[in-house]
mmCIF file of the C-alpha atoms, coordinates in Angstrom:
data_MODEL
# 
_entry.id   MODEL 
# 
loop_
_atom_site.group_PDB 
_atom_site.id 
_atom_site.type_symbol 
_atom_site.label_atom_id 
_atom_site.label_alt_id 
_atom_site.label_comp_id 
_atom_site.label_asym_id 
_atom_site.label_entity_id 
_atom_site.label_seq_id 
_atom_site.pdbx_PDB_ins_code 
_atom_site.Cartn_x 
_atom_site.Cartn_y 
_atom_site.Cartn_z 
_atom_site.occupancy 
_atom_site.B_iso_or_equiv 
_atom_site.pdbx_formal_charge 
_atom_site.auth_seq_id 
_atom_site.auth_comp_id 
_atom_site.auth_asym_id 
_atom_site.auth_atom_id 
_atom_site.pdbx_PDB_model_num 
ATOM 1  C CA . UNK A 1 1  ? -11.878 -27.014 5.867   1.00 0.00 ? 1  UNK A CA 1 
ATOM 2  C CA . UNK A 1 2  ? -13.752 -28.578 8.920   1.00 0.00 ? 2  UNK A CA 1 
ATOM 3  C CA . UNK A 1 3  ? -16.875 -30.508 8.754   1.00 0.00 ? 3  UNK A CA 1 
ATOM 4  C CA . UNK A 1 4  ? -19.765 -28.594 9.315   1.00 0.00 ? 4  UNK A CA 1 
ATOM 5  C CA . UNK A 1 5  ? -23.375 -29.670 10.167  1.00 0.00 ? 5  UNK A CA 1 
ATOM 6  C CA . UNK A 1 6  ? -25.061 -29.590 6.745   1.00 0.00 ? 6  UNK A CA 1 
ATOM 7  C CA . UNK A 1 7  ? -21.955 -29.730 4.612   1.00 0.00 ? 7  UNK A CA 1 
ATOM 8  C CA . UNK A 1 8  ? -20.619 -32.982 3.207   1.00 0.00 ? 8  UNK A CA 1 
ATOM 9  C CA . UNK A 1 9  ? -17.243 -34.485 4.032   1.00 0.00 ? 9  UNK A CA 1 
ATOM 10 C CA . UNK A 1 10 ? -17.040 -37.566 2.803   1.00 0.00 ? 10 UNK A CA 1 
ATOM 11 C CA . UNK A 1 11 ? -15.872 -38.203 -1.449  1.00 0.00 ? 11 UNK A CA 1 
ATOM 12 C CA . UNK A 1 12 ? -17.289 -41.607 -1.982  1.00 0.00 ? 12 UNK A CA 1 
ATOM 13 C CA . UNK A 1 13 ? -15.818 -43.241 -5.258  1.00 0.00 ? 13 UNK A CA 1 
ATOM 14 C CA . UNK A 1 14 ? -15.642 -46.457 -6.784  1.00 0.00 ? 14 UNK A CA 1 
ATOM 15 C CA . UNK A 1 15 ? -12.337 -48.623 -6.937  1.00 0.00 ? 15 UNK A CA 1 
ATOM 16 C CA . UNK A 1 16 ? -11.331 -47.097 -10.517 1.00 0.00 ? 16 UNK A CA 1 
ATOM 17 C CA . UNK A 1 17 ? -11.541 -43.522 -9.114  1.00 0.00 ? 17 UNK A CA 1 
ATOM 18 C CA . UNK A 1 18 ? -9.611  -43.974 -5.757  1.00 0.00 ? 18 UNK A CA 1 
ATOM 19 C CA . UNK A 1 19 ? -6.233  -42.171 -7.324  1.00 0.00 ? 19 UNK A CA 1 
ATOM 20 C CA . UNK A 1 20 ? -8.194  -39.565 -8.711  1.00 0.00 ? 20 UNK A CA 1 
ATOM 21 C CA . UNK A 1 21 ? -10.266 -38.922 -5.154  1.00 0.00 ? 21 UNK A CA 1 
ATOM 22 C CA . UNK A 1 22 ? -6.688  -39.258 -3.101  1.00 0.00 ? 22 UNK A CA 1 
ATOM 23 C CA . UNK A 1 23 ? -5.392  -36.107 -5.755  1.00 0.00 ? 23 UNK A CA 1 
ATOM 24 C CA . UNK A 1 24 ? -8.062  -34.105 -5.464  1.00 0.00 ? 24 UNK A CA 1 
ATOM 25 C CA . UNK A 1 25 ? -8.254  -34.457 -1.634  1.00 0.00 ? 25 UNK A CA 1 
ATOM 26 C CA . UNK A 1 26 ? -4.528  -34.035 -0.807  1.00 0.00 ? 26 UNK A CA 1 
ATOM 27 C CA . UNK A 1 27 ? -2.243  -32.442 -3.668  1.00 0.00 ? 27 UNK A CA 1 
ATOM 28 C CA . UNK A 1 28 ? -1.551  -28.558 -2.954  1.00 0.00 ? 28 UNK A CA 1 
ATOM 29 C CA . UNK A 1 29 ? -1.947  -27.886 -5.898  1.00 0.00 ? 29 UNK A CA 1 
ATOM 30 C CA . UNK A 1 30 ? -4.362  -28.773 -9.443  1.00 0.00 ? 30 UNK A CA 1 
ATOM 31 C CA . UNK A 1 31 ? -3.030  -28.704 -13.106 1.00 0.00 ? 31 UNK A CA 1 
ATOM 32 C CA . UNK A 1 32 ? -1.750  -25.280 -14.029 1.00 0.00 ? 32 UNK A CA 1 
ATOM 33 C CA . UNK A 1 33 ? -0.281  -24.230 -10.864 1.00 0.00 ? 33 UNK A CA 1 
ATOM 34 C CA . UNK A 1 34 ? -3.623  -22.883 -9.208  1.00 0.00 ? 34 UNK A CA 1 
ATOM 35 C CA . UNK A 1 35 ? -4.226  -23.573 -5.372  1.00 0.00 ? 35 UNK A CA 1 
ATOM 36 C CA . UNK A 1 36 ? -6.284  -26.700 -4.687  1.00 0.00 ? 36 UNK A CA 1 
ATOM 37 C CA . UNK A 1 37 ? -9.689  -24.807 -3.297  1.00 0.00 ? 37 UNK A CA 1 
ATOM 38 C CA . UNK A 1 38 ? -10.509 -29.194 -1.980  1.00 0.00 ? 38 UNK A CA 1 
ATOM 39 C CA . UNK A 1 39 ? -7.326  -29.878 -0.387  1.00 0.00 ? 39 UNK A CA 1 
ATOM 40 C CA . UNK A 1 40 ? -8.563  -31.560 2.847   1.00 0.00 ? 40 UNK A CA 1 
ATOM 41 C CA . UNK A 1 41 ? -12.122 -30.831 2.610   1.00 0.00 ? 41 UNK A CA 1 
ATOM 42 C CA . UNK A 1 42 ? -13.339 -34.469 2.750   1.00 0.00 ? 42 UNK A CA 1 
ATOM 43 C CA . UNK A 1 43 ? -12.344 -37.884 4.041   1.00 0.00 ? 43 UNK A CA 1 
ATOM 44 C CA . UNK A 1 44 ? -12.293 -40.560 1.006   1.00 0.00 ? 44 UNK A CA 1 
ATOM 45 C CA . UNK A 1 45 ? -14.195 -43.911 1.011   1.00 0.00 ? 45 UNK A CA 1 
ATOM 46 C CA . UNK A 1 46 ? -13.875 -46.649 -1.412  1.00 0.00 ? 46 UNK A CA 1 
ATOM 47 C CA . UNK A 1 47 ? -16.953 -48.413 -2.297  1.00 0.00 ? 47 UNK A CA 1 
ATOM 48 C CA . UNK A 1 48 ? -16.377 -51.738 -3.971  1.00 0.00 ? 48 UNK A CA 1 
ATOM 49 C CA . UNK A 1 49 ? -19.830 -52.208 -5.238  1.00 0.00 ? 49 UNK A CA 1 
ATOM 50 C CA . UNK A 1 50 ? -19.871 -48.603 -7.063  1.00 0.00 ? 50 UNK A CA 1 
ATOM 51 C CA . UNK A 1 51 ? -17.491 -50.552 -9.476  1.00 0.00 ? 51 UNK A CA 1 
# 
């Protein structure tokens, strides 16, 4: 999905998060075999005071 003016594109997590963010963002597919509806939706940042 491609940024659009209005709609956020950026997942910002804290350090203890990051593998969870990089799953949701880029694995095909979610528990149970369903499509991932996030897949590419967002770009990831790390915050290292969030922690």
């Amino acid at each position: 999905m491609a940024a659009h003016w209005g709609w956020p594109n950026l997942l910002v997590v804290r350090p203890s998060l990051e593998n969870a963010g990089r799953k949701l963002l880029n694995s095909e597919y979610v528990a149970g075999g369903e499509t991932n509806e996030w897949k590419g939706s967002a770009e990831l940042l790390v915050v290292l005071w969030l922690a």
